[in-house]
C-alpha positions in Angstrom: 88.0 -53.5 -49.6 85.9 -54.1 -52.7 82.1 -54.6 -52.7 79.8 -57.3 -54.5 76.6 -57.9 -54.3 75.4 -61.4 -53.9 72.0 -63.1 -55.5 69.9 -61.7 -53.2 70.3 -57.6 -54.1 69.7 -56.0 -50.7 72.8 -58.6 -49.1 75.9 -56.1 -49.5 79.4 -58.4 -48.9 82.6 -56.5 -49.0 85.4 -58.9 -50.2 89.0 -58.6 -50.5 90.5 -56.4 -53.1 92.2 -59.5 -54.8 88.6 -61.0 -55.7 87.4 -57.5 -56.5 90.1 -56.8 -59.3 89.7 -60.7 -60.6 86.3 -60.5 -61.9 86.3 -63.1 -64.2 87.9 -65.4 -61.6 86.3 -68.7 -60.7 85.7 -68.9 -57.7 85.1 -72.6 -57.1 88.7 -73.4 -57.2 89.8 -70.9 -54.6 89.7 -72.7 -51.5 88.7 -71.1 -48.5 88.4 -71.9 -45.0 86.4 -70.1 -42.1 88.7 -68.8 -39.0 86.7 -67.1 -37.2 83.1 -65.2 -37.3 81.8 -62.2 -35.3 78.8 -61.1 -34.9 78.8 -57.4 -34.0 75.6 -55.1 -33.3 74.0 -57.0 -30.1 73.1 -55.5 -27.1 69.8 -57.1 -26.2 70.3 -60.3 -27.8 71.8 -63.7 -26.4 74.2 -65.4 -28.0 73.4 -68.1 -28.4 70.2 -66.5 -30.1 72.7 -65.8 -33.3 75.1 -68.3 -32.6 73.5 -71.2 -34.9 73.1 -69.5 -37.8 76.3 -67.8 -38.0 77.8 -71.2 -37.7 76.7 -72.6 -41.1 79.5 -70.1 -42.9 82.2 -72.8 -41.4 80.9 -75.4 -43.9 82.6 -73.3 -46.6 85.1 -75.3 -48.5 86.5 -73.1 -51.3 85.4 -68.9 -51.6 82.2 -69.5 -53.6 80.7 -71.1 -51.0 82.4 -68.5 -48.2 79.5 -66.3 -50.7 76.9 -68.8 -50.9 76.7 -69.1 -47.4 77.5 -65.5 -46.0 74.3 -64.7 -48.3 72.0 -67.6 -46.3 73.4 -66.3 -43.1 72.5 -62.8 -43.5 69.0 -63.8 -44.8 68.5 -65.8 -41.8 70.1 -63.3 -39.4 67.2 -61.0 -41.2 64.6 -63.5 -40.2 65.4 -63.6 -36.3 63.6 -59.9 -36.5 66.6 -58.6 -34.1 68.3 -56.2 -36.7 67.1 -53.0 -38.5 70.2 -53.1 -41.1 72.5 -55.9 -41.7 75.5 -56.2 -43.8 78.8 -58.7 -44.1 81.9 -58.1 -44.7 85.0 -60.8 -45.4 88.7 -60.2 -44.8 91.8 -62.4 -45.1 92.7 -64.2 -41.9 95.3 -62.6 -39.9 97.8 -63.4 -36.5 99.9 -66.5 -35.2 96.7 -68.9 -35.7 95.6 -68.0 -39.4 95.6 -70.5 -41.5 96.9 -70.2 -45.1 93.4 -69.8 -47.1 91.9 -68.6 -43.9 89.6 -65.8 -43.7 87.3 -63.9 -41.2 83.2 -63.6 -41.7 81.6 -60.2 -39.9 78.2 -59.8 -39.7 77.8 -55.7 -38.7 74.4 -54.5 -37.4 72.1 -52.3 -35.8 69.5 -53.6 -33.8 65.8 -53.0 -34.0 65.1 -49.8 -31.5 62.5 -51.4 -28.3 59.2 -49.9 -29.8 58.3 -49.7 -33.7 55.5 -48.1 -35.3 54.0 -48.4 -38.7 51.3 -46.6 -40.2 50.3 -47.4 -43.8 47.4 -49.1 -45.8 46.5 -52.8 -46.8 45.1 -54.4 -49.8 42.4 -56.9 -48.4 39.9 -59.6 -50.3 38.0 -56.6 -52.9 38.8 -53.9 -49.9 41.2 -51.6 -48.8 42.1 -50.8 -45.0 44.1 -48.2 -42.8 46.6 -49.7 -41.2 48.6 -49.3 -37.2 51.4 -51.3 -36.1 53.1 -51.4 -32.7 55.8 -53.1 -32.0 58.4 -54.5 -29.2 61.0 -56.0 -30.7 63.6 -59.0 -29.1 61.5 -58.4 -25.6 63.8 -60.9 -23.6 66.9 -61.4 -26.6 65.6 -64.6 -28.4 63.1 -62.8 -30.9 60.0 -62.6 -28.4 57.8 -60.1 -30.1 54.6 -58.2 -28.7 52.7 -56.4 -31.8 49.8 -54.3 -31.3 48.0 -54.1 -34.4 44.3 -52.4 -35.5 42.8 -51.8 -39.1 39.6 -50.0 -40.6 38.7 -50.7 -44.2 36.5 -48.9 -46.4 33.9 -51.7 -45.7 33.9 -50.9 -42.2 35.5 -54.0 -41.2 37.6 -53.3 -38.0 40.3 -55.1 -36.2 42.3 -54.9 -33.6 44.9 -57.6 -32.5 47.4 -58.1 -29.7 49.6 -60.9 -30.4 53.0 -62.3 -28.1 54.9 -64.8 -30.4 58.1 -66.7 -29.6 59.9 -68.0 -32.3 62.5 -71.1 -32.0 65.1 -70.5 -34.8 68.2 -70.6 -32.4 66.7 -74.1 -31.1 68.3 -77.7 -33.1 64.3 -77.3 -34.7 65.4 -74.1 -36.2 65.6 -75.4 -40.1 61.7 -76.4 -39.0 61.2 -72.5 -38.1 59.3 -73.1 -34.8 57.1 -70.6 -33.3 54.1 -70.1 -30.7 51.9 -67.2 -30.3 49.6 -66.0 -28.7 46.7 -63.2 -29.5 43.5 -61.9 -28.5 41.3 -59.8 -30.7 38.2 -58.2 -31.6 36.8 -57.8 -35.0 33.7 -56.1 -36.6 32.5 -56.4 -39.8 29.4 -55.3 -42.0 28.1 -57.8 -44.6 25.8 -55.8 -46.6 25.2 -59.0 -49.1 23.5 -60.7 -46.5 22.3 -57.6 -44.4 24.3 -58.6 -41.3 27.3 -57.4 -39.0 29.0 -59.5 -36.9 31.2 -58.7 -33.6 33.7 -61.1 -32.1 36.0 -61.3 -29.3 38.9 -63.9 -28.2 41.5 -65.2 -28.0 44.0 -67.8 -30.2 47.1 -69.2 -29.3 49.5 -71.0 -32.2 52.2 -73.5 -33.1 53.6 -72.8 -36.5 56.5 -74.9 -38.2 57.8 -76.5 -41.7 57.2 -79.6 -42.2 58.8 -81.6 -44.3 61.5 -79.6 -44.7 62.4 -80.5 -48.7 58.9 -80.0 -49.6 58.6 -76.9 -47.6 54.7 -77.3 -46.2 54.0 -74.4 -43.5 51.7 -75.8 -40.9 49.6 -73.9 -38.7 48.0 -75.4 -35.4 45.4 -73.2 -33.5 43.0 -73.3 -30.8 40.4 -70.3 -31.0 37.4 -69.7 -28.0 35.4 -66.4 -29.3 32.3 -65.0 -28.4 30.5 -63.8 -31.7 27.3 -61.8 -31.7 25.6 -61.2 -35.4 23.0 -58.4 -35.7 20.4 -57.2 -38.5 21.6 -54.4 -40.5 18.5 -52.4 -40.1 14.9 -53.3 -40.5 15.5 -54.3 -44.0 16.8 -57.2 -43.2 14.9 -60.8 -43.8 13.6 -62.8 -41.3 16.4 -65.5 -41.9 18.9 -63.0 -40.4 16.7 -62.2 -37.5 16.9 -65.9 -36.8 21.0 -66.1 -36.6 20.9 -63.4 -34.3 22.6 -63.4 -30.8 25.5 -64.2 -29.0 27.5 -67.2 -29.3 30.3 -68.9 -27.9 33.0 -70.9 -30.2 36.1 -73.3 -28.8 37.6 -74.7 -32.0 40.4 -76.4 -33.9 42.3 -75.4 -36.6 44.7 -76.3 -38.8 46.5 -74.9 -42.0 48.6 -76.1 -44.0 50.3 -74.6 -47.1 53.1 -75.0 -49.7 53.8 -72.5 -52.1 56.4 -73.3 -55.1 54.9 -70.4 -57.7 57.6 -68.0 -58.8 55.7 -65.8 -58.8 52.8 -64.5 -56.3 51.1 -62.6 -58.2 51.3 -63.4 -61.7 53.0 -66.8 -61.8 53.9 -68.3 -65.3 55.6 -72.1 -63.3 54.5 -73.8 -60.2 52.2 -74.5 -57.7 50.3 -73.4 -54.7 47.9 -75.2 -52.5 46.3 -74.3 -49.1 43.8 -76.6 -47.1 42.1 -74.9 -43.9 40.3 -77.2 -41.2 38.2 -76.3 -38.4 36.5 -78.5 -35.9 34.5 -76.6 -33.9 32.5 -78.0 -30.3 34.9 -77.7 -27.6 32.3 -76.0 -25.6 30.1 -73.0 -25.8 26.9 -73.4 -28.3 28.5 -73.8 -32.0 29.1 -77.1 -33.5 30.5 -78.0 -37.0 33.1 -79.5 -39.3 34.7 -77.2 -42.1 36.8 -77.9 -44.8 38.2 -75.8 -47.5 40.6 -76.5 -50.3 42.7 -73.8 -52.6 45.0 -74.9 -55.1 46.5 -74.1 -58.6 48.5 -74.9 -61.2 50.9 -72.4 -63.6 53.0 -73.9 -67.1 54.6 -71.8 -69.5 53.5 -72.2 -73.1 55.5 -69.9 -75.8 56.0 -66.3 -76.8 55.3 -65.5 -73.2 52.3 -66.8 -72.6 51.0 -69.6 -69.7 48.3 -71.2 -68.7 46.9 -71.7 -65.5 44.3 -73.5 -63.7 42.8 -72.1 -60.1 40.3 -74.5 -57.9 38.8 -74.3 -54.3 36.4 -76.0 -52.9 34.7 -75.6 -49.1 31.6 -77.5 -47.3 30.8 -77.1 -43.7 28.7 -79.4 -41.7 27.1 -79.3 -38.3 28.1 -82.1 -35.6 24.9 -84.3 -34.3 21.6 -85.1 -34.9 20.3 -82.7 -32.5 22.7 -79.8 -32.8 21.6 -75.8 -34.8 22.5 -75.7 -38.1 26.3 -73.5 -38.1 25.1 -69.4 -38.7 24.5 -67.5 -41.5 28.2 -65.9 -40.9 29.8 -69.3 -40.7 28.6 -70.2 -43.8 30.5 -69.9 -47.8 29.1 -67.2 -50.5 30.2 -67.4 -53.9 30.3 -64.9 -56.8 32.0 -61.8 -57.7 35.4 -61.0 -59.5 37.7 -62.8 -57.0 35.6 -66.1 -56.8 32.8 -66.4 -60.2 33.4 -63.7 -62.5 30.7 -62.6 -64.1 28.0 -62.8 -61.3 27.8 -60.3 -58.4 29.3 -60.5 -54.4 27.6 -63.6 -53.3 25.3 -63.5 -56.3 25.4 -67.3 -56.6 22.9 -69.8 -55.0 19.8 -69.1 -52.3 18.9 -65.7 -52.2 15.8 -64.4 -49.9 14.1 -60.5 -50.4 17.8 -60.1 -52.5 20.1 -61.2 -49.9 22.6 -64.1 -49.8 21.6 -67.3 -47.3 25.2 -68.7 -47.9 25.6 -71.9 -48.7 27.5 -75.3 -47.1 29.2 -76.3 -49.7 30.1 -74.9 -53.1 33.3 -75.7 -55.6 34.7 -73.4 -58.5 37.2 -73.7 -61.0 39.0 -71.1 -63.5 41.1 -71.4 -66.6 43.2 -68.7 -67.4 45.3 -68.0 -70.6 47.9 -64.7 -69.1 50.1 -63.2 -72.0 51.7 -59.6 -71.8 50.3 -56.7 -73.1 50.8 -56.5 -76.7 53.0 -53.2 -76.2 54.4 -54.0 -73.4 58.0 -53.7 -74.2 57.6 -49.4 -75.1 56.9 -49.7 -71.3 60.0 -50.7 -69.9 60.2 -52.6 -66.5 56.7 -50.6 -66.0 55.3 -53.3 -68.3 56.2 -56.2 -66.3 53.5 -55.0 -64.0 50.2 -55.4 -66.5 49.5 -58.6 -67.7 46.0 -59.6 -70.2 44.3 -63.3 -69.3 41.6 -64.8 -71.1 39.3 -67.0 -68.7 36.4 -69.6 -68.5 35.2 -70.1 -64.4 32.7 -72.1 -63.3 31.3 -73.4 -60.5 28.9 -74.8 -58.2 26.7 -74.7 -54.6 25.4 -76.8 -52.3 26.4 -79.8 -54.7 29.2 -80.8 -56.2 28.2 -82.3 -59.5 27.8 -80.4 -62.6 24.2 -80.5 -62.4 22.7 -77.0 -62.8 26.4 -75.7 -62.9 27.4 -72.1 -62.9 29.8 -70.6 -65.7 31.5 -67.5 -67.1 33.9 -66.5 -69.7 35.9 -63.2 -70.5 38.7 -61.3 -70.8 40.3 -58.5 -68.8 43.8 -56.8 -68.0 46.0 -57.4 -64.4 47.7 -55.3 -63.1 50.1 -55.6 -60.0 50.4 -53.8 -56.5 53.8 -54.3 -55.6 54.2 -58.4 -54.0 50.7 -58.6 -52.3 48.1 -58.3 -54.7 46.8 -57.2 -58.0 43.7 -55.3 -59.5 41.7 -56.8 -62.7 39.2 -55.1 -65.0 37.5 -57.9 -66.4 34.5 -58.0 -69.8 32.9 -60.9 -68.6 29.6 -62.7 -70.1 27.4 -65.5 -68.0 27.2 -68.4 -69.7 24.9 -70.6 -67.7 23.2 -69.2 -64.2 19.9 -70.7 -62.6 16.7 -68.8 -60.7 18.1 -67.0 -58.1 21.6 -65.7 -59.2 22.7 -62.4 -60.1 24.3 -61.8 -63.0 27.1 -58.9 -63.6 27.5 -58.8 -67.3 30.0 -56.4 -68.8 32.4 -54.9 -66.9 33.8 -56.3 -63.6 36.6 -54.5 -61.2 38.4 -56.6 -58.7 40.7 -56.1 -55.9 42.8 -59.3 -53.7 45.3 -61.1 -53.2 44.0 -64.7 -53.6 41.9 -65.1 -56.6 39.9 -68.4 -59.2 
């Protein structure tokens, strides 16, 4: 037996010698048909958890497509979350019942142990966090999962998270990759911008699924009832932020939806990413609002390895009734540093009271970007794929969303990537227009994310 790798480099597939020594053999003309396929590796799993996706390498009509489609299987074997290592092999059909091109598909396993742990670090929104992970694996042998999970960042946001999910891949919805979860959590976080923390404790259950299909839109349905408690910082803080404080009670709707067609996370050079979040808030307890908020972008090539790119969001938040409180100060949108505005501080845009944010209800912002490698980027090897340079114009708005009294900055920085998840950028940026109660960060500018204008 030979081995090949197929398009996706981590899929191993050991083929028979004959294709092995005939590299340059075209494959589409060698017809092939699918005797017989065995999964091997389960103890804990059903059957019929694995059985639908294995299927899909009977469609096979000639040994390209015995490839093609071994590769897709193994992916989506991968995705059940049953095995720790995966790996196919194909052999020539064999016995009284073998048909002349016949040939046998074996996917060979381990599967995932009954606990997993994790310990390791996370890149957050301009912060960094210690990291736990728990995990029981294929509880009842259709992918049930129960993941205990807790962070601490270096802002002193904490989080801890106990989430039950059932997924429905093995179900005739499975192309729609169905799942409900379950969680309840507590989370704490310091906002030193607006000299507040915040505490809140719930619980969420979730349906996630694709929908359509060909255009590959992932939406998220949630119901969320919390109890959320803001308090002062310390006796700096401004009266406003005394007057948010207390306890509060939330029973909400949400939905997201999102479609990602970049190729390229990080630093994409084609395509296009959009998310849209929407809450409605006033179930029950003592909060009441409407929110809405909008990401999207745009990525083109241009020449000599350069693209272009365009990055807008957009949020406003409204209160529901006449007679209802206005949504708090931690409900509300801040706008500003190197992630959002360059060129002003955290939340350095709009109302601002003995220094502090107020957050706004509504606010829009939109970046131009010009991304080209570094100019000796090649005496870098592969290494250099990982910097790239941008020249950028953002600008923006709160609390309106004309151009009146609008909000702008221009620069130039350098990228450069943390593995898949996010990037850093150290940015020379110069306000061009602000108004009364900004703040400004001329000069240089370091940020941290994964999501950024």
């Amino acid at each position: 037996m030979g081995a090949s790798k197929s398009k996706d480099s981590q899929c191993q597939i050991k083929l028979p010698k004959f294709y092995r020594a005939r590299k340059d053999l075209d494959l589409t003309i060698c017809p092939a048909r699918i005797d017989k396929v065995h999964v091997a590796g389960l103890s804990r799993t059903t059957e019929d958890y694995v059985q639908r996706v294995a299927s899909r390498v009977f469609r096979a009509t000639n040994f390209q497509d015995v490839i093609v489609e071994c590769t897709e299987a193994w992916a989506s074997l991968n995705e059940l979350g049953i095995y720790k290592d995966l790996r196919v092999q194909i052999d020539v059909s064999q016995g009284a019942n073998a048909s002349p091109n016949g040939y046998e598909v074996s996917f060979i396993g381990t599967e995932l142990p009954r606990v997993v742990g994790a310990v390791g670090t996370e890149v957050g929104q301009n912060e960094g966090s210690m990291t736990f992970d728990l995990t029981t694996p294929n509880v009842l042998g259709r992918g049930e999962r129960a993941t205990l999970h807790g962070s601490y960042s270096n802002s002193k946001r904490t989080d801890l998270t106990l989430r039950i999910s059932k997924p429905y891949l093995h179900t005739v919805l499975g192309d729609y990759k169905p799942e409900v979860a379950v969680e309840v959590f507590r989370q704490a976080a310091m906002v030193p911008i607006s000299a507040y923390k915040t505490e809140n404790f719930g619980m969420l259950a979730e349906f996630k699924m694709l929908f359509p299909l060909n255009w590959r839109v992932s939406h998220s349905f949630q119901y969320e009832m919390s109890f959320r408690e803001l308090y002062a910082l310390g006796k700096q803080s401004p009266f406003f932020i005394s007057q948010n404080c207390g306890p509060r009670m939330a029973s909400l709707l949400r939905h997201i939806a999102s479609i990602d067609m970049r190729d390229n996370r990080i630093f994409p050079t084609r395509g296009a990413h959009m998310k849209c979040t929407t809450e409605y808030c006033g179930l029950g307890g003592n909060l009441s609002y409407l929110l809405g908020n909008l990401h999207a972008e745009v990525s083109f090539p241009l020449f000599a390895g350069l693209s272009a790119q365009f990055v807008g969001r957009a949020g406003v938040i409204r209160n529901i009734g006449k007679n209802q409180p206005e949504p708090p100060i931690s409900s509300l949108f801040t706008l500003g540093g190197p992630l959002t505005l360059r060129g002003f501080q955290f939340g350095g845009v709009g109302p601002h009271c003995d220094g502090y944010a107020m957050g706004m209800h509504s606010y829009w912002a939109t970046a131009f970007h010009l991304w080209a490698p570094l100019p000796f980027y090649s005496y870098l090897g592969r290494f250099g794929d990982n910097f790239r340079s941008h020249l950028f114009y953002n600008f923006g708005n709160c609390d309106s969303f004309s151009v009146n009294n609008l909000r702008a900055a221009a620069g130039f920085g350098v990228a450069m990537r943390i593995g898949e998840r996010a990037r850093i950028e150290c940015n020379y940026c110069y306000p061009l227009n602000k108004e009364k109660n900004d703040r400004t960060q001329p000069g240089l500018q370091f940020g941290i994310g994964y999501e950024f204008i």
